[in-house]
C-alpha positions in Angstrom: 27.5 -92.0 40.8 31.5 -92.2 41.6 30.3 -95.5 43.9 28.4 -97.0 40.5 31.3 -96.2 38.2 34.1 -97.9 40.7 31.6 -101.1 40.7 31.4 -101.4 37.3 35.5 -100.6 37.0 35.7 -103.2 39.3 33.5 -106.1 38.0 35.2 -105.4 34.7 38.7 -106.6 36.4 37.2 -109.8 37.7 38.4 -113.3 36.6 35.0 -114.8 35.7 35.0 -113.5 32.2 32.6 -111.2 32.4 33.2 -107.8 31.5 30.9 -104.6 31.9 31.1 -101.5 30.6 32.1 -98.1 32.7 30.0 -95.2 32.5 31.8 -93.5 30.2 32.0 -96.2 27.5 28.0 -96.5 27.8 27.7 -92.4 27.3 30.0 -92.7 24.3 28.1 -95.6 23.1 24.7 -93.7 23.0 26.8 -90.8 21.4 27.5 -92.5 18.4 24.3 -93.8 18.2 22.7 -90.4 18.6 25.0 -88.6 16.1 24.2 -91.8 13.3 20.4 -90.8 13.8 21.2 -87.0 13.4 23.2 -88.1 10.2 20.4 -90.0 8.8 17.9 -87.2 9.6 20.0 -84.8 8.0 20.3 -86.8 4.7 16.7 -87.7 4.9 15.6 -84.1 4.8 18.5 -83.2 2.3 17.0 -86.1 0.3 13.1 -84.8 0.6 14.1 -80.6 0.5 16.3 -81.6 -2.9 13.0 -83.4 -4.1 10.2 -80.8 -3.1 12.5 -78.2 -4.8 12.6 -80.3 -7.7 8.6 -80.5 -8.0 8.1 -76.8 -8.0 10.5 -76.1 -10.2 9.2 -78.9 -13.0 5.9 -77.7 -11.4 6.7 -73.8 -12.6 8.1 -74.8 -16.0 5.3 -76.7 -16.8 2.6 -73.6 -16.8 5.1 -71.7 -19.0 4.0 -72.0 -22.8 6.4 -73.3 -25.6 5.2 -70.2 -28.0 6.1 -67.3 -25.1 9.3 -69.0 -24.2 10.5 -68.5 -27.9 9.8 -65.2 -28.3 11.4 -64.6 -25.0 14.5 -66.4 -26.5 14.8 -64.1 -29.5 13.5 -60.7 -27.6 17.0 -59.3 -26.7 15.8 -57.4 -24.2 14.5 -59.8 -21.9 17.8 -61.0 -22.2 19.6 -58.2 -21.2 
């Protein structure tokens, strides 16, 4: 591993022009690729959760009848 990593190091310093990358910029590059696609995921099931919680509550308010929901409006009770 140390032998592949001084290679690379020293291919980079090479006067053709051609530069590779060390180990440890590949690693970080697959970081922030990994942590983008976590992001994504995350917003993606914020996104669906926010939705699906949306449907059962339009879902649940649909079943409830206009006629009960006023007397439960003017029953002080159920207020309280």
């Amino acid at each position: 591993s140390s032998k592949l990593s001084e290679l690379l190091i020293s291919n980079s310093n090479n006067s053709s022009g051609i530069i590779l990358p060390g180990i440890d910029e590949v690693l970080t590059e697959r970081q922030m690729k990994s942590n983008i696609e976590s992001e994504w995921l995350d917003i993606l099931s914020q996104i669906i959760s926010s939705a699906l919680l949306f449907l059962l509550i339009f879902g649940m308010s649909a079943t409830v009848e206009v006629k009960h929901l006023r007397e439960q409006v003017h029953n002080k009770f159920a207020i309280l």
